[in-house]
C-alpha positions in Angstrom: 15.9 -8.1 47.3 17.0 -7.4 50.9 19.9 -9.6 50.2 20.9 -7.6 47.0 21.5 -4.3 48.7 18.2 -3.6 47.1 15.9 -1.0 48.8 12.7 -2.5 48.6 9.8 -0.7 47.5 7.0 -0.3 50.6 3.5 1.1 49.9 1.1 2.5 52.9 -2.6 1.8 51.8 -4.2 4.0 54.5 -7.8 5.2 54.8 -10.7 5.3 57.6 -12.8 2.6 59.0 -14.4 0.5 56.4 -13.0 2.3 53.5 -11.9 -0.7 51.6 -7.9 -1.0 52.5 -8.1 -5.0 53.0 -10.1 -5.6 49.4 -8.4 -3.1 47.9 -4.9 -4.7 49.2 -6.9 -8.0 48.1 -6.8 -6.8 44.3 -3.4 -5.3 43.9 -2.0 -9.2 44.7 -3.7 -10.6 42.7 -1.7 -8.6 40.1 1.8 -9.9 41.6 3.9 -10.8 38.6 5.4 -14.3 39.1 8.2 -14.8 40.5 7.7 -11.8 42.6 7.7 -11.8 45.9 5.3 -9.9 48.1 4.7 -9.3 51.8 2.1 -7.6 54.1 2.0 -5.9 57.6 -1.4 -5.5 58.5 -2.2 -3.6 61.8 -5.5 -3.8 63.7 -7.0 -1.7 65.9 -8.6 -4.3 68.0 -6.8 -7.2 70.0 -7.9 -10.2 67.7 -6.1 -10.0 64.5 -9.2 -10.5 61.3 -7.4 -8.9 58.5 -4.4 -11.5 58.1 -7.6 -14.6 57.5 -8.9 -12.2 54.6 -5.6 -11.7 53.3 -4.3 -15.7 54.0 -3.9 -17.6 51.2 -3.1 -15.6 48.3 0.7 -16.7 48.0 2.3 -13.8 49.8 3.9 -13.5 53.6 1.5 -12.2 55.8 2.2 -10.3 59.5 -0.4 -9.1 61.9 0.3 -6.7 64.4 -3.2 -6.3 66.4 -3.8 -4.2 69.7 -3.9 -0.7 68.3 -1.7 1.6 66.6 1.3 -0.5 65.6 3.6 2.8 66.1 2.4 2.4 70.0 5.7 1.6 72.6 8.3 3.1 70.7 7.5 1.6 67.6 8.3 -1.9 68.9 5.3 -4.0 67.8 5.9 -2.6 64.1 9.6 -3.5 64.1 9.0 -6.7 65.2 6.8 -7.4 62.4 8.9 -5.4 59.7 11.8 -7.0 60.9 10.5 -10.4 60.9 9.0 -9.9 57.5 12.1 -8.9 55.8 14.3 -11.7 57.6 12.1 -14.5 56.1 10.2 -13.3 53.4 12.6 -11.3 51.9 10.0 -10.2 49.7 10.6 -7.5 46.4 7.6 -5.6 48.0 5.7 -4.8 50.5 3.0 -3.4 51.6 1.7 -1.7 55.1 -2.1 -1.3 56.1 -2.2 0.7 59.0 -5.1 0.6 61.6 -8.6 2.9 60.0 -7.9 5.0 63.5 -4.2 5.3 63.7 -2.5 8.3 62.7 0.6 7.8 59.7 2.9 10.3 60.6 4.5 7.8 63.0 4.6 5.0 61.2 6.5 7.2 58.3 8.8 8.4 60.8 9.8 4.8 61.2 10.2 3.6 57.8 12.3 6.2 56.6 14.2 6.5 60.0 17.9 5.1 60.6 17.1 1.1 61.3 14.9 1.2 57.4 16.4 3.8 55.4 18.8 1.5 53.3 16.4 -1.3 53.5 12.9 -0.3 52.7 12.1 2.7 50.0 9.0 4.7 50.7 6.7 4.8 47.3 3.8 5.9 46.6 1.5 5.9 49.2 -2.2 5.4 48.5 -5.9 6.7 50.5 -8.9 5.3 50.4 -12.1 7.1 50.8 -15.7 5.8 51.0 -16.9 9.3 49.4 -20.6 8.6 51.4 -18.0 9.3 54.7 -17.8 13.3 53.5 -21.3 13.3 54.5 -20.6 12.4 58.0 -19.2 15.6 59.8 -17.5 13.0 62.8 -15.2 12.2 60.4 -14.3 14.9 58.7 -13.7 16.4 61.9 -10.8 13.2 62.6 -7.3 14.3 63.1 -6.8 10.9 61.9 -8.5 11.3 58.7 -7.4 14.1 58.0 -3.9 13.6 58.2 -4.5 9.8 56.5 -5.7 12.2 53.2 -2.8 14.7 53.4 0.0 12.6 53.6 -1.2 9.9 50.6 -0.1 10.6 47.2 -2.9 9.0 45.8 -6.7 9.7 46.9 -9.1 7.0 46.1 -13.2 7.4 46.1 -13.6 3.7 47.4 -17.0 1.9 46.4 -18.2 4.1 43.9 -20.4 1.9 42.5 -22.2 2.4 45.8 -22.3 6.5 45.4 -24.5 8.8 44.2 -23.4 11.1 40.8 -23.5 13.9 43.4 -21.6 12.3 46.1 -19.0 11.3 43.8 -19.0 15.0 42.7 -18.4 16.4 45.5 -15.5 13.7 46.0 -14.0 15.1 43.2 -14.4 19.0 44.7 -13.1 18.0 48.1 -10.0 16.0 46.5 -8.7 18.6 44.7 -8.9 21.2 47.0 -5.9 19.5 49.0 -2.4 21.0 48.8 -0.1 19.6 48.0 -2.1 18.8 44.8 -2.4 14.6 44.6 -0.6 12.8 42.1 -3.8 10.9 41.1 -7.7 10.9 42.2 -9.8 9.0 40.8 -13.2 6.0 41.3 -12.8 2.7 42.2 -15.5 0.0 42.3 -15.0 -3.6 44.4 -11.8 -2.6 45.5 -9.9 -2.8 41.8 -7.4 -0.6 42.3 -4.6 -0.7 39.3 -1.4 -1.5 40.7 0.2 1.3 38.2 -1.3 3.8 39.9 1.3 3.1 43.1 4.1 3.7 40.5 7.1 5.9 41.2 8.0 7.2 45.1 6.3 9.0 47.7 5.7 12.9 47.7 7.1 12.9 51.3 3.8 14.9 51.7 4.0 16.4 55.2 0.9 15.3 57.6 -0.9 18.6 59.2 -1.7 17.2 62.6 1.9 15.4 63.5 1.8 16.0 67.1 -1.8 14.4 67.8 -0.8 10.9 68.1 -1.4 9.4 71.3 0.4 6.5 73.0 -2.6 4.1 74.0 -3.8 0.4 74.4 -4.2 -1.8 74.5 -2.4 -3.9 78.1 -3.5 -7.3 76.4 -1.6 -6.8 73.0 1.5 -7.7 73.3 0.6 -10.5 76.3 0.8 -14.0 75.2 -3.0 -15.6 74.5 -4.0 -18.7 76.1 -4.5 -21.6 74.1 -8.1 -22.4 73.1 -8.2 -26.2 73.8 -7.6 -24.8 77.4 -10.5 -21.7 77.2 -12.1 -22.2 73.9 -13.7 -18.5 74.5 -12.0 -15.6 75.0 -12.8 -12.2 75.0 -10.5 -8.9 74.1 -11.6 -5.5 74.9 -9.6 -2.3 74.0 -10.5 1.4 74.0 -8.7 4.4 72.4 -9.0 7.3 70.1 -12.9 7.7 71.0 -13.6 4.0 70.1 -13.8 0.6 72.0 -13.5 -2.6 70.4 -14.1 -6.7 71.4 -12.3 -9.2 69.4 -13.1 -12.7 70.1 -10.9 -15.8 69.7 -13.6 -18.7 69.6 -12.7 -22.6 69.0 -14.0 -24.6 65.7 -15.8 -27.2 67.5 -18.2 -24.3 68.6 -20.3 -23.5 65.7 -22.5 -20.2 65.1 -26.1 -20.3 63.7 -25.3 -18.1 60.3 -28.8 -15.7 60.6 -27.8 -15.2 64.1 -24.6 -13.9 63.4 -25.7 -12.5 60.5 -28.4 -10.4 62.3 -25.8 -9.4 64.5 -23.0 -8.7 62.2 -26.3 -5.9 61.0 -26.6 -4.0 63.9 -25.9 -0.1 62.7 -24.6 0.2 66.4 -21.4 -0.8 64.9 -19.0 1.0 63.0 -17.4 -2.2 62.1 -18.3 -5.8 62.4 -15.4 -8.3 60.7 -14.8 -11.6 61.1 -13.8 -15.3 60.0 -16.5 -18.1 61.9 -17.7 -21.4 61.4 -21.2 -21.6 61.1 -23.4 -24.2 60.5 -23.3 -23.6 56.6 -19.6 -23.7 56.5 -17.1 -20.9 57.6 -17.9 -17.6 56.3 -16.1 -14.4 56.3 -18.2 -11.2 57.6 -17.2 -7.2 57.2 -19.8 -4.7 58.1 -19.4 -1.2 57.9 -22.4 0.6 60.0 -25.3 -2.1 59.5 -24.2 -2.5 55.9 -23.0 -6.4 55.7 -20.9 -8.6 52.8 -20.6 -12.2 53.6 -18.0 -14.3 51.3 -17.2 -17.9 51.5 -13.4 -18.9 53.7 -11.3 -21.5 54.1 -11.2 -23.6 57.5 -9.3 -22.5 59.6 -8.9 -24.2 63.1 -11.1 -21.1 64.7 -13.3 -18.6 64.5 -12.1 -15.0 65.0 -14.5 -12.1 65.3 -14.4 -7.9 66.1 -16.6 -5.4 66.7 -15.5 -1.2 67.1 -18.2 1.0 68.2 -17.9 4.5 69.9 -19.9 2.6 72.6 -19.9 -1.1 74.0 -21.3 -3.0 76.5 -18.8 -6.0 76.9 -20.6 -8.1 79.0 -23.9 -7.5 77.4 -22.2 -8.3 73.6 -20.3 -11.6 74.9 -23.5 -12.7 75.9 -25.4 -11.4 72.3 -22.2 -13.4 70.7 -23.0 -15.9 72.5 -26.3 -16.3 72.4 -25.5 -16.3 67.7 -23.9 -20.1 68.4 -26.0 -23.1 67.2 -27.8 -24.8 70.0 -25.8 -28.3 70.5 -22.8 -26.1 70.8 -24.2 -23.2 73.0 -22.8 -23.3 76.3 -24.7 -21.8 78.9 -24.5 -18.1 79.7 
């Protein structure tokens, strides 16, 4: 489309940590009409890119840009990845998942400013919320949330099959108290969100807290990673916006006991546990939200990438409980 003189039509799936962006994402290409071509930019708040393995394989261009808000140093790390997506892919849509603790109004600014504006139109952007999350006054009191919700023109109750009557009630009362009034709410369940409900452009609905972005993380983002035949265990950690994380870049040849990691993966220490690792049953993909774990089968991959974001970490103390999840004939010693 870029080569037509096209615009081409660019989608923000936004919401909080663990609100469902990545399956929701998952769904909407599976509805890709052939001979369409899609692309993604996902951005990750930790150093080790997880989303791009859940979203590999499914016949569209992928980009990660991990390390934090992708808006971060001028907007750089997002260009690159735009840029790089629309040179090669050329796709006839796209679609942006920005980091659960980033703030939007950025990343806006840059897709509708001079370097995009007669190459990328902004539609209908979409939020997903985990309506069980209204209960929890830390994030309701988010500048990001907040501002995530006001400037989506569509406002999703994520996981309703998961809700209470009551809490998918009050959902409904909280959604449609926000002005400008939304141009859909509405349940989803597994992440099956219609791809007709992103029809027709963006609202241009105006964040509340533009100015609360801050420039942050993470040093290690944008530095090249070593290779893992020559340290075949690395460690990322990054803080910012209230949260740390640790990402983990781990070789294939060193295989994880699945209960181990599972037990782990459990810990309601964690806002989030994600990750793609070879275990002893075959690789598996993991995504926690607060103790609350789904395990799905993956495809090999050549190694095992893992993250963990928490208001509170001990680094050393988790490489060693990370560690300590490997099978015995690979563990090394501590």
């Amino acid at each position: 489309m870029a080569g037509n003189q096209t615009r081409i039509p660019t989608h923000l799936v936004l919401g909080f940590l663990g609100a469902g962006k990545t399956t929701a994402i998952l769904n909407l290409l599976k509805q890709k009409p052939e001979g369409e071509r899609w692309a993604v930019l996902v951005n990750e708040f930790g150093e080790v890119g997880i989303d791009g393995a859940f979203l590999s394989n499914q016949g569209v261009a992928v980009k990660e840009v991990p390390g934090g808000c992708m808006c971060c140093i001028s907007g750089l790390p997002m260009q690159i990845g735009l840029n790089s997506l629309i040179s090669f892919a050329r796709p006839d849509r796209l679609f942006i998942e920005p980091t659960g603790l980033g703030h939007p109004a950025q990343v806006i600014d840059t897709l509708t400013g001079e370097f995009y504006r007669d190459v990328l139109s902004l539609s209908t952007s979409v939020c997903l919320v985990d309506p069980r999350r209204l209960e929890d006054k830390r994030v309701l009191a988010s500048r990001q949330f907040h501002d995530q919700v006001a400037v989506a023109d569509v406002l999703v109750a994520s996981k309703a099959d998961l809700c209470t009557a009551h809490q998918l009630d009050q959902f409904d009362i909280w959604a449609n108290t926000w002005q400008p009034a939304k141009q859909r709410i509405g349940p989803v369940s597994g992440g099956e969100l219609p791809l007709d409900w992103l029809a027709g452009s963006s609202g241009n609905l105006p964040p509340h807290y533009p100015e609360s972005h801050h420039h942050h993380h993470h040093s290690k983002a944008s530095a090249e990673k070593p290779s893992l035949a020559d340290e075949p265990w690395q460690y990322y950690f990054g803080q910012g916006e209230g949260y740390n994380s640790m990402g983990w870049r781990v070789h294939e040849d060193l295989v994880f006991d699945p209960i181990a990691l599972q037990s782990l993966a459990s810990s309601a220490e964690f806002e989030r546990f994600k990750g793609v690792a070879r275990t002893t049953r075959g690789w598996w993909m993991f995504n926690a939200v607060e103790g609350a774990l789904t395990l799905l089968d993956a495809e090999p991959t050549d190694e095992s990438r893992l993250e963990i974001i928490s208001r509170k970490l001990e680094p050393v103390q988790l490489d060693q409980q990370l560690r300590a999840a490997l099978a015995e004939p690979t563990k090394p010693k501590l």
